[in-house]
SERO-754100 format. One line per field, with one value per residue: residue number from 1; residue in three letters; z, x, y of N, C-alpha, C in turn. Coordinates in steps of 0.2 Angstrom, whole numbers, padded with zeros to 4 digits, always signed. Atoms other than C-alpha are relative to their C-alpha. Example, Ala and Ser with C-alpha at 12.3 -4.5 7.8 and 13.67 -1.06 7.14 Angstrom:
<recs>
resi = 1;2
resn = ala;ser
n_Z = +0000;-0001
n_X = +0004;-0004
n_Y = -0006;-0006
ca_Z = +0039;+0036
ca_X = +0062;+0068
ca_Y = -0022;-0005
c_Z = +0000;+0003
c_X = +0004;-0004
c_Y = +0006;+0005
</recs>
This chain:
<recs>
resi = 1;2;3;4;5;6;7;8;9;10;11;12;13;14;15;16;17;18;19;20;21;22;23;24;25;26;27;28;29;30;31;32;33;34;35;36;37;38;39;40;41;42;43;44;45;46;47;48;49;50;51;52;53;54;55;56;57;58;59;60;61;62;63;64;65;66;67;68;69;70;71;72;73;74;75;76;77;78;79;80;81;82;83;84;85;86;87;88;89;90;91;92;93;94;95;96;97;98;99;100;101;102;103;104;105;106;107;108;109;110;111;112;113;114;115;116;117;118;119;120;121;122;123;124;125;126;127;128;129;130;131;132;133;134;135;136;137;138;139;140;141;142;143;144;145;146;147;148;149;150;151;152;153;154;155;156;157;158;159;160;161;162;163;164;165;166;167;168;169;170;171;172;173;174;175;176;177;178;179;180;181;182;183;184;185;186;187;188;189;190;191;192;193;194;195;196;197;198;199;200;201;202;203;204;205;206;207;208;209;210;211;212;213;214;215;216;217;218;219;220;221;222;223;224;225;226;227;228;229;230;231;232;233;234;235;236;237;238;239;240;241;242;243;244;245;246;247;248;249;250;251;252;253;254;255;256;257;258;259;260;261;262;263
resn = unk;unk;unk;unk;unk;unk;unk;unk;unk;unk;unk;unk;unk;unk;unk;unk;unk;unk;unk;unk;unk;unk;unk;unk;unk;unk;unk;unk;unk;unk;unk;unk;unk;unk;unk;unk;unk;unk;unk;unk;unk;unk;unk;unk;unk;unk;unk;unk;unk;unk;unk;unk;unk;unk;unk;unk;unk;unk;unk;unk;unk;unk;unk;unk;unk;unk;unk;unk;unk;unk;unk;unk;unk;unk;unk;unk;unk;unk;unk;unk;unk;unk;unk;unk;unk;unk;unk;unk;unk;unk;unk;unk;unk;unk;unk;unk;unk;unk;unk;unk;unk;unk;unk;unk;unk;unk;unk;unk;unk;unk;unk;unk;unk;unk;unk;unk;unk;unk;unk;unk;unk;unk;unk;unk;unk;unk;unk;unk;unk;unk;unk;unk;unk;unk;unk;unk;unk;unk;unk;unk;unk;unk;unk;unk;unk;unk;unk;unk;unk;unk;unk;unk;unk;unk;unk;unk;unk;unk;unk;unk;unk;unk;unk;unk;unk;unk;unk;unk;unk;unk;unk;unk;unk;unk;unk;unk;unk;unk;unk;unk;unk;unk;unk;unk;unk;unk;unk;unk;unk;unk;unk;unk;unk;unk;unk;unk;unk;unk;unk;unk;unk;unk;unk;unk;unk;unk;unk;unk;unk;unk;unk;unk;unk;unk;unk;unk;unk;unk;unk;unk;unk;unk;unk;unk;unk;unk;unk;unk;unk;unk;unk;unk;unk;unk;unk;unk;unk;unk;unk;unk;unk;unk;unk;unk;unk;unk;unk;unk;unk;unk;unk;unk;unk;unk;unk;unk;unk;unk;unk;unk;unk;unk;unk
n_Z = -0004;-0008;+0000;-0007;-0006;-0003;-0001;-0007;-0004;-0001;-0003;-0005;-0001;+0001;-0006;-0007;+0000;+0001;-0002;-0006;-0004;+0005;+0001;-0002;+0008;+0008;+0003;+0005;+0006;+0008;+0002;-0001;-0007;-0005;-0003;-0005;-0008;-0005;-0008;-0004;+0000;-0005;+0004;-0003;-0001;+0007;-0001;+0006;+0004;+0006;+0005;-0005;-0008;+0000;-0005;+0000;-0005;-0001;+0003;+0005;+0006;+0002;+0007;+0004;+0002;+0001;+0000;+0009;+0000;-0004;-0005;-0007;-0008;-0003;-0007;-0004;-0006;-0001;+0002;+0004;+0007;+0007;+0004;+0006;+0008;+0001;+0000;+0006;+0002;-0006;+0004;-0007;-0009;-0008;-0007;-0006;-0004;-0003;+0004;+0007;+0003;+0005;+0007;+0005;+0010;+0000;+0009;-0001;-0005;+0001;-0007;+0000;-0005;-0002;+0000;+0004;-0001;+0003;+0005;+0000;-0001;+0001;+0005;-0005;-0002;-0006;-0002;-0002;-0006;-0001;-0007;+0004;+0004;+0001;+0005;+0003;+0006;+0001;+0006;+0005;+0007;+0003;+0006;+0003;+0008;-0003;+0006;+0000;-0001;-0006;-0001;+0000;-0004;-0007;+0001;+0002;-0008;+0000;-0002;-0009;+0001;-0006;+0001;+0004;+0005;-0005;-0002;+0006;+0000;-0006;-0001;+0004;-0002;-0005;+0004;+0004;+0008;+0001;+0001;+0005;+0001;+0000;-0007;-0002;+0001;-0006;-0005;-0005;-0001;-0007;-0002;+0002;-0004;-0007;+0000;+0002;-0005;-0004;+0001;-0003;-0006;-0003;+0000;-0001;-0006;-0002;+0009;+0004;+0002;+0000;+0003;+0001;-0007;+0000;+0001;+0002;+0006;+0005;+0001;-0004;+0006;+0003;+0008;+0005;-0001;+0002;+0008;+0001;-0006;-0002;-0003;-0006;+0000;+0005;+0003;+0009;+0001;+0001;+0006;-0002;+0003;-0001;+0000;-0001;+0002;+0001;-0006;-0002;-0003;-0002;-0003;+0000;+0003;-0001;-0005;+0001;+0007;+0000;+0007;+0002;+0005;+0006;-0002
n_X = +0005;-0001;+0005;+0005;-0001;-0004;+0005;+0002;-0003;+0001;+0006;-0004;-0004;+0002;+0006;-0005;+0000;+0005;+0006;+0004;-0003;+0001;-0002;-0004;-0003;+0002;-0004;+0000;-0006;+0001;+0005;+0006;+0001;-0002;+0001;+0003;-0004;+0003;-0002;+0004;+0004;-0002;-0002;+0003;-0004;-0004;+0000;-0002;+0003;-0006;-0007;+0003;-0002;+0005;-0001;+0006;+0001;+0009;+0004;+0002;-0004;-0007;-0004;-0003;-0007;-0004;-0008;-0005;-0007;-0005;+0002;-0003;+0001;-0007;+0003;-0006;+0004;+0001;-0008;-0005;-0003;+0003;-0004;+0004;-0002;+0002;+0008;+0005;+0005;+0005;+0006;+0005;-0002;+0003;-0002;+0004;-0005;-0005;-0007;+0002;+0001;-0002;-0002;-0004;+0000;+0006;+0003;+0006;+0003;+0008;+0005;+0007;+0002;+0000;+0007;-0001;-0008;+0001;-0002;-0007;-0001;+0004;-0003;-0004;+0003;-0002;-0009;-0006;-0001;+0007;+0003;+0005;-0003;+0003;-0006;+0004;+0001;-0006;+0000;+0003;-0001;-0007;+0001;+0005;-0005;-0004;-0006;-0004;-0005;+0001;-0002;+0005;+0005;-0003;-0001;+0008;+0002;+0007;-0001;+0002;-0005;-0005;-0007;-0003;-0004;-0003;+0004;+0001;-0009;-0003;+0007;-0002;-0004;+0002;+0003;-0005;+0002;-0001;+0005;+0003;+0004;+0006;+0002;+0005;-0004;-0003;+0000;+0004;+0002;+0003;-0008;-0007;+0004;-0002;-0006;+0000;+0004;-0006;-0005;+0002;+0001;-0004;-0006;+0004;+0000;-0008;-0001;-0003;+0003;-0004;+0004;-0004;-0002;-0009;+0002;-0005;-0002;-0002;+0003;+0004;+0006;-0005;-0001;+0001;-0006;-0005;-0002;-0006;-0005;+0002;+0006;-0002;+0001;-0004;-0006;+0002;+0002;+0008;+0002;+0004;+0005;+0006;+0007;+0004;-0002;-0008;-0005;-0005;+0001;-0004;+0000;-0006;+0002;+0000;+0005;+0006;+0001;+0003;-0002;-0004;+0001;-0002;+0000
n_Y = -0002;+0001;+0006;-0001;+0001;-0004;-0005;+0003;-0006;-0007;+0002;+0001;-0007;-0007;+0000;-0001;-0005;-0003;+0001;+0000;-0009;-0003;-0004;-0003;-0001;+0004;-0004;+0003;-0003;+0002;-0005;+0003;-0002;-0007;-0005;+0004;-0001;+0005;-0002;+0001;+0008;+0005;+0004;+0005;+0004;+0003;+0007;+0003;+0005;+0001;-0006;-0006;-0001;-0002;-0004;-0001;-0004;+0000;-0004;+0004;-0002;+0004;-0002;+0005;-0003;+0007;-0002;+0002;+0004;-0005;-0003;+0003;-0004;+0001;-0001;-0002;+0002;-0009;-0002;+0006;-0002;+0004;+0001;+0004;-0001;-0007;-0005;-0001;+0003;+0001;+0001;-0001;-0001;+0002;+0003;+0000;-0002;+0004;+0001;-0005;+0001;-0004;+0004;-0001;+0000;+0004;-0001;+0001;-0003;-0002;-0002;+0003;+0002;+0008;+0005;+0003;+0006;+0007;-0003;+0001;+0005;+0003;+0002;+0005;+0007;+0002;-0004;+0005;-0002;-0004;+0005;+0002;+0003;+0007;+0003;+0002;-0004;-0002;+0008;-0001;-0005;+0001;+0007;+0000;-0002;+0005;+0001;-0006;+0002;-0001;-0006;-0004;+0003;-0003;-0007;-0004;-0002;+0003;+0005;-0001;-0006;+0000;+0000;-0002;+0006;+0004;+0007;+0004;+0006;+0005;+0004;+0003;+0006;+0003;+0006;+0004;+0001;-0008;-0004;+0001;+0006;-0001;+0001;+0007;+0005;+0001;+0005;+0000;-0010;-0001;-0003;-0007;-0009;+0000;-0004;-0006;-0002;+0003;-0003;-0005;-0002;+0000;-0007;-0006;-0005;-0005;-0002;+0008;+0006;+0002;+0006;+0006;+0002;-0001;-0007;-0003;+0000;+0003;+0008;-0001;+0003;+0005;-0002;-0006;-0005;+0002;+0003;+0003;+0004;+0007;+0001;+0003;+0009;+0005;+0001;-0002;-0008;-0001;-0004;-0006;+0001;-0006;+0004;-0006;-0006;+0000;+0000;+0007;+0007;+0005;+0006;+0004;+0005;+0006;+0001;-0004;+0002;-0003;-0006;-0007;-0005;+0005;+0010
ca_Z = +0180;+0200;+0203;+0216;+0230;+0229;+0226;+0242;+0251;+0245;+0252;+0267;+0269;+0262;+0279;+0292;+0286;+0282;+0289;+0303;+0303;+0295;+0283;+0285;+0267;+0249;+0237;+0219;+0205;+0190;+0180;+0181;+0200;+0203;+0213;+0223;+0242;+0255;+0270;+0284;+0278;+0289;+0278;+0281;+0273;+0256;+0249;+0234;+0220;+0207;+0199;+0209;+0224;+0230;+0243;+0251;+0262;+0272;+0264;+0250;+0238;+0233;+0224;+0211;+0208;+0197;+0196;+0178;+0174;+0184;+0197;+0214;+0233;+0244;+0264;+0276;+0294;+0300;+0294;+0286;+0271;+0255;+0245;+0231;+0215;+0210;+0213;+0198;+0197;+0213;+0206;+0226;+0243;+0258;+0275;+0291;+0307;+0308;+0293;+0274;+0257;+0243;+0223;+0212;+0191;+0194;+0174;+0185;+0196;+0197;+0211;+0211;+0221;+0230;+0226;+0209;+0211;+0200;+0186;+0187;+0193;+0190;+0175;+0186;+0188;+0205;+0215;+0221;+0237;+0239;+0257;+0241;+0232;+0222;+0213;+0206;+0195;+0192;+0183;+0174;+0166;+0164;+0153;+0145;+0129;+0130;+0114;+0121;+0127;+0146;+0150;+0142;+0150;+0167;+0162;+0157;+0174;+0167;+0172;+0190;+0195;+0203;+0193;+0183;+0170;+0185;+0191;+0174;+0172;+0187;+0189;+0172;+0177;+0192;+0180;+0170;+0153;+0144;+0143;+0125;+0129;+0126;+0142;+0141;+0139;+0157;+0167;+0183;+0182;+0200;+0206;+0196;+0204;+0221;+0218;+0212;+0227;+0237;+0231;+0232;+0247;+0255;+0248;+0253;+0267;+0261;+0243;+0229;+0225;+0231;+0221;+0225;+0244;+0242;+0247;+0241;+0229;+0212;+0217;+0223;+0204;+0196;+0177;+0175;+0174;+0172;+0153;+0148;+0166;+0172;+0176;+0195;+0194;+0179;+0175;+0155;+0150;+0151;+0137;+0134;+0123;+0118;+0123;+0128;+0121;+0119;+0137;+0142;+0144;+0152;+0152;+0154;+0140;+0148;+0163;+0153;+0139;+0128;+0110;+0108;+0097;+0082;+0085
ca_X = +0143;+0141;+0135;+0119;+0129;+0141;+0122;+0117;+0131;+0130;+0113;+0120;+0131;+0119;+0106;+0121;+0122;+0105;+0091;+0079;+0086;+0080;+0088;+0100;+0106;+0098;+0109;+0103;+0115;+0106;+0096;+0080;+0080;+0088;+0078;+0071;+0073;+0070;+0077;+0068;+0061;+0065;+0074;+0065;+0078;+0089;+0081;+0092;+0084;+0094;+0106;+0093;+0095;+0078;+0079;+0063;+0058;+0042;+0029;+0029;+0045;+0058;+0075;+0081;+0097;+0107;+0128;+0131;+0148;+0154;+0143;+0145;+0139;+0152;+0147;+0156;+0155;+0152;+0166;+0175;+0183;+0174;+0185;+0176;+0182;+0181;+0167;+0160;+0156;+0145;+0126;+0118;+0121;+0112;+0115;+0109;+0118;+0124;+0133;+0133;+0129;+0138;+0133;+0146;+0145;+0127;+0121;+0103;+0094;+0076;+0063;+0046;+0033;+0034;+0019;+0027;+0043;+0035;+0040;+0057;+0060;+0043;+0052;+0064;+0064;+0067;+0082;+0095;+0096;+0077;+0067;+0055;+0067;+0060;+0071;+0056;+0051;+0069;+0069;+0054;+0060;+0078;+0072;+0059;+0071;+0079;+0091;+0097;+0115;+0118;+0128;+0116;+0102;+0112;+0114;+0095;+0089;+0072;+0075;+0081;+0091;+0107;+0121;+0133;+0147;+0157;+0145;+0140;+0159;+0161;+0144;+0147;+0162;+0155;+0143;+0156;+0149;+0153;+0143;+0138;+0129;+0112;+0102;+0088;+0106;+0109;+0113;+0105;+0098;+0091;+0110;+0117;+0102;+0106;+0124;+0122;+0110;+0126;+0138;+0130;+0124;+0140;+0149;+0134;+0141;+0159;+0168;+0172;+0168;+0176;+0170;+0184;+0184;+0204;+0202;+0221;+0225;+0223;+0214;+0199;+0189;+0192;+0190;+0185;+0200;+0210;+0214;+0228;+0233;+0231;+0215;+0215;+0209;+0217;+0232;+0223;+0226;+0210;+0202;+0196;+0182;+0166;+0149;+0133;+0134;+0153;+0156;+0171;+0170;+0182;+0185;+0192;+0192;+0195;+0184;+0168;+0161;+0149;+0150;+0163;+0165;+0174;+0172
ca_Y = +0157;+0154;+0136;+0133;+0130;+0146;+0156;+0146;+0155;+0170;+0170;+0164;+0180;+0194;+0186;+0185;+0204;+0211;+0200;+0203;+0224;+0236;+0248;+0259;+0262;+0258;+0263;+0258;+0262;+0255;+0267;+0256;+0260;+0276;+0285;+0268;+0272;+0256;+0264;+0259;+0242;+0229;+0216;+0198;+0187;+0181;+0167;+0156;+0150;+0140;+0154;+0167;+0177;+0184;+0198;+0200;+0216;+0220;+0228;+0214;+0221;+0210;+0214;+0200;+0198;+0187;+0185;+0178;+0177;+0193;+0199;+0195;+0202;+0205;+0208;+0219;+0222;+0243;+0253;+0240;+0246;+0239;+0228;+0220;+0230;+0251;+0262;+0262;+0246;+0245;+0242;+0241;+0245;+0239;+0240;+0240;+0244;+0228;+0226;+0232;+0221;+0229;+0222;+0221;+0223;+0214;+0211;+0208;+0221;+0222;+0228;+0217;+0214;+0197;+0191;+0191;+0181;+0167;+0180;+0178;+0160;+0153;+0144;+0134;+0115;+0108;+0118;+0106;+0115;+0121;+0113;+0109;+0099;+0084;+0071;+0063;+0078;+0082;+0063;+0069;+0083;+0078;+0062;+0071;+0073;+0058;+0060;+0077;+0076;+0073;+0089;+0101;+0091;+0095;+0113;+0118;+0126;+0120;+0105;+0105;+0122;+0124;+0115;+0124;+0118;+0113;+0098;+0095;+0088;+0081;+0073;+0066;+0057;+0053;+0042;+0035;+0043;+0059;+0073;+0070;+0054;+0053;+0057;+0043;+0031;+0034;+0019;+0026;+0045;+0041;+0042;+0054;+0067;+0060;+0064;+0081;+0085;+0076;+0086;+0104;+0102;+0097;+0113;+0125;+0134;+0137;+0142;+0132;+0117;+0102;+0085;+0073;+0074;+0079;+0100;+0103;+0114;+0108;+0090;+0096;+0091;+0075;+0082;+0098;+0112;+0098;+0096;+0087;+0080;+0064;+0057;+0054;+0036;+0028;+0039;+0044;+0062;+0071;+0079;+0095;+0098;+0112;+0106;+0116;+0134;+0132;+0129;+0118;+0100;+0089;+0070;+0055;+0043;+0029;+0032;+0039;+0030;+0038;+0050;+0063;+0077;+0069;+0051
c_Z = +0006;-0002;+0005;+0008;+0001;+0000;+0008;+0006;+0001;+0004;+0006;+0004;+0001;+0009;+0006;+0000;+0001;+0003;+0006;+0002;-0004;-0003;+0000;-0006;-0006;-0004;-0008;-0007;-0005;-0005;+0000;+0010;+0004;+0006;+0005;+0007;+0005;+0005;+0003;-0002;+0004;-0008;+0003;-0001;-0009;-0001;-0007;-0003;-0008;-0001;+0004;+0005;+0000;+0007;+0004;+0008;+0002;-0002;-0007;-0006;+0002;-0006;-0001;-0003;-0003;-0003;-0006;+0002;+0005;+0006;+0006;+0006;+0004;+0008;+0004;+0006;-0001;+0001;-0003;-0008;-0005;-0005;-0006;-0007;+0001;+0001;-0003;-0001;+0006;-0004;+0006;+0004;+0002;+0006;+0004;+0007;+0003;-0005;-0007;-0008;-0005;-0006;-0004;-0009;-0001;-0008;+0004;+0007;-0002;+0008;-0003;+0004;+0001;-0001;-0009;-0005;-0006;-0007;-0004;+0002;+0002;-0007;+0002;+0003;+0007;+0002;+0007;+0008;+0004;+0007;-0005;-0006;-0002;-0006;-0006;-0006;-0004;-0006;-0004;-0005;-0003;-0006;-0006;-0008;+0001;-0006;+0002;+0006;+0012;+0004;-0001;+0003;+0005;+0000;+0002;+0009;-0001;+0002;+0009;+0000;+0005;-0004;-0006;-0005;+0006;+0002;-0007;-0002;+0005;+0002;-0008;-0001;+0004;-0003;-0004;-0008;-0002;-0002;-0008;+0000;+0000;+0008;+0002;-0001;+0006;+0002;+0007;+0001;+0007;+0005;-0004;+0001;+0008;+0000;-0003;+0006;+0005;+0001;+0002;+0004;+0006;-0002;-0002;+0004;-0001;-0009;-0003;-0002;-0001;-0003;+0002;+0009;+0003;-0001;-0003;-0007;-0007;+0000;+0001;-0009;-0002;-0007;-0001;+0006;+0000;-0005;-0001;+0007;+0001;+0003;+0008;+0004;-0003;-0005;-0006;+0001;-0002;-0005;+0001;-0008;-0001;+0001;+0001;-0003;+0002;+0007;-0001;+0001;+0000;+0000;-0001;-0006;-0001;+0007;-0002;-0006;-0005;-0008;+0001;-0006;-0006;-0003;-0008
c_X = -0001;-0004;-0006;+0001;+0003;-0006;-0003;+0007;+0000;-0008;+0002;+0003;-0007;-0006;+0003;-0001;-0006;-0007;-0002;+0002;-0003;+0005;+0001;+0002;-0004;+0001;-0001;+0002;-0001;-0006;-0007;-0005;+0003;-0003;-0004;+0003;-0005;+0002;-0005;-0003;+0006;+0002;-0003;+0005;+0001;-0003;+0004;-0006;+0002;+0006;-0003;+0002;-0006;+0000;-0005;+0000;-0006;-0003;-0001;+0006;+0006;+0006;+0004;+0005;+0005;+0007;+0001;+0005;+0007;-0003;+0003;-0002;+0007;-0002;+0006;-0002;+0000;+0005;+0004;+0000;-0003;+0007;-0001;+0001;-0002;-0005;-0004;-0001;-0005;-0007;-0006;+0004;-0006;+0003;-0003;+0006;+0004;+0006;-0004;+0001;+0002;-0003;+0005;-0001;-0006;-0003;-0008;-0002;-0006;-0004;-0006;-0005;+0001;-0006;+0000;+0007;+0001;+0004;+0008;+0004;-0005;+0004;+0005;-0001;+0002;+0006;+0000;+0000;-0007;-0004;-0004;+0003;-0004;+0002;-0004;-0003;+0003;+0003;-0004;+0002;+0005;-0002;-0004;+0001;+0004;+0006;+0003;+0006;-0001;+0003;-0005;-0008;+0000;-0002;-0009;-0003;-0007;-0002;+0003;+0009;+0005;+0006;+0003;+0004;+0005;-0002;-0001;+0004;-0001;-0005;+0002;+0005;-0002;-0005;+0001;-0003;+0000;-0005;-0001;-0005;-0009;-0006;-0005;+0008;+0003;+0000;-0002;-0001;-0001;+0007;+0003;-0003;+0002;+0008;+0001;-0005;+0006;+0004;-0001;-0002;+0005;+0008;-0005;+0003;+0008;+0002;+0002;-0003;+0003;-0004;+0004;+0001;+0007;-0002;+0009;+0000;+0000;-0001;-0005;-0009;+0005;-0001;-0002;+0006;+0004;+0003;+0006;+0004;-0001;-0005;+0000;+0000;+0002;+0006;-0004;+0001;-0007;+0000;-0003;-0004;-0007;-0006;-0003;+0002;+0006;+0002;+0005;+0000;+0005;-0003;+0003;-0001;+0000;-0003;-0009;-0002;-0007;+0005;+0005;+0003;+0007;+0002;-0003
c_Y = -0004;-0008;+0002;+0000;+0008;+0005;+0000;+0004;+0005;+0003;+0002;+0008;+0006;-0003;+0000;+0010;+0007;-0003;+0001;+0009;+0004;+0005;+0003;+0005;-0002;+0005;-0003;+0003;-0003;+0004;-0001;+0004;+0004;+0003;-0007;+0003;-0006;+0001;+0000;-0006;-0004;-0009;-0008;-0006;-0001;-0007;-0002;-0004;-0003;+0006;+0007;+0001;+0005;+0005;+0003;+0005;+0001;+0005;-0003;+0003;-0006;+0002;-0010;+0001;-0004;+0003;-0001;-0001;+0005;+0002;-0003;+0008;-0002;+0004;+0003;+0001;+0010;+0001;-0003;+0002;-0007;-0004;-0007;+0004;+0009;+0002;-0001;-0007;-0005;+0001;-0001;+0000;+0001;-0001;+0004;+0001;-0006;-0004;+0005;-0006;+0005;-0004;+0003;-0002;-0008;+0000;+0000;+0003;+0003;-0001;-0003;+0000;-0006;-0004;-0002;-0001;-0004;+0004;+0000;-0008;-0004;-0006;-0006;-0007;+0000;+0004;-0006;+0002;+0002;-0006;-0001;-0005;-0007;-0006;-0004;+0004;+0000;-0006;+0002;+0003;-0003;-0005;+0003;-0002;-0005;-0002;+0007;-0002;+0000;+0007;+0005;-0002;+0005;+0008;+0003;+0000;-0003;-0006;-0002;+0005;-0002;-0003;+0005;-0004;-0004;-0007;-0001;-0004;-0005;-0005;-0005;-0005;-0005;-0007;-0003;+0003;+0008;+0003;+0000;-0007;+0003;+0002;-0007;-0006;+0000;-0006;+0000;+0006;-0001;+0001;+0005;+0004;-0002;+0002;+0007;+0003;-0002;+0005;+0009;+0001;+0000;+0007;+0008;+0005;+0002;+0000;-0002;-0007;-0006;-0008;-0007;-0004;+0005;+0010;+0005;+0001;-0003;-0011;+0001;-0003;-0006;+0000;+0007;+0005;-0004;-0003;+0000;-0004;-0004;-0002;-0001;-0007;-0003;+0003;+0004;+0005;+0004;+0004;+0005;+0001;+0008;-0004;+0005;+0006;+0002;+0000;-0008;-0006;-0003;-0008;-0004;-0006;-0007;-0002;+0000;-0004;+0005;+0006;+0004;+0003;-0005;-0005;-0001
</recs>
């Protein structure tokens, strides 16, 4: 599932493409909203929120749209041959005379009013990327459960939105202790939310996700995707592991201290 940064691009994109124009196209290919027509609303602007992507038109309607583990927008300029996957798995088209937002195999398309957004991402702690960002809450929640592991902590959007299983890893090394540690046994929550705020904000505006600094191929994370290789800091081969609802977890056993699965 997209992390908060690569939502925070997509964003980016669908507002280079569609905002401030109005409607040209709305093309909604999911049975709930067949026969929607927004041609001629003037698009106002994509906002991210955590895992969300909020598409707000004038006249008070918003389309909700989230990627899961498949979806994806994909932006072209006019005429520009579409090149995001077959026909049939197209779910919206939007464009405007100055470009064209395509959704691709979207598990989440729904038309709301905007005045009831909270519906769909009223639930959501602090977003990592949000002008409303607040690290102080973001402590609250995270600790509230203070025997629940550090990783599914990370993960729970309820708590503060925007990391995926990716920073869960990588943030986890980054505080030296494996994603099964207890969360109240952190040695300093207050850094490990300002480096998770660090890191998605410094790979908002382009794709990927780079944690080490190093953007070459196959160094760009320092434990997650690399099971079995060599730690990048002391050599140890990294572990691979199930945490959270059987997502992957990485780490290094001799960087990371802290429980693991058959200890």
């Amino acid at each position: 599932m997209p992390e908060g940064d690569t939502i925070y691009h997509a964003a980016t994109q669908l507002n280079q493409a569609l905002a401030g124009h109005p409607l040209t196209v709305s093309d909604f290919r999911v049975p709930a909203h067949a026969t929607a027509d927004l041609t001629g609303r003037r698009v106002l602007r994509t906002v991210p929120r955590g895992k969300h992507l909020l598409t707000r038109f004038e006249g008070g309607v918003t389309l909700h749209t989230h990627l899961r583990m498949d979806g994806r927008w994909q932006t072209f300029r006019p005429g520009e041959r579409w090149r995001g996957g077959p026909a049939f798995q197209v779910r919206v088209v939007l464009g405007t005379e100055h470009g064209t937002a395509v959704g691709y195999r979207l598990p989440v398309v729904q038309l709301l009013r905007s005045e009831e957004e909270h519906r769909v991402v009223g639930h959501l702690g602090p977003d990592l990327l949000g002008p409303d960002w607040d690290a102080a809450e973001a402590r609250r929640r995270l600790l509230a459960d203070p025997a629940r592991p550090v990783g599914a902590a990370l993960l729970d959007q309820r708590n503060l939105a925007g990391v995926g299983n990716v920073y869960a890893n990588e943030l986890a090394f980054l505080a030296g202790v494996t994603p099964w540690l207890p969360v109240g046994d952190l040695p300093d929550p207050d850094r490990l939310l300002h480096r998770a705020h660090q890191l998605l904000d410094a790979n908002k505006l382009r794709p990927g996700h780079v944690t080490t600094g190093d953007t070459r191929p196959g160094c760009q994370h320092w434990v997650y995707g690399r099971g079995r290789r060599n730690c990048v800091r002391c050599g140890t081969p990294i572990r691979v592991a199930k945490h959270d609802q059987e997502r992957v977890a990485y780490w290094c056993p001799r960087c990371q201290r802290g429980p693991v699965p058959g200890a």
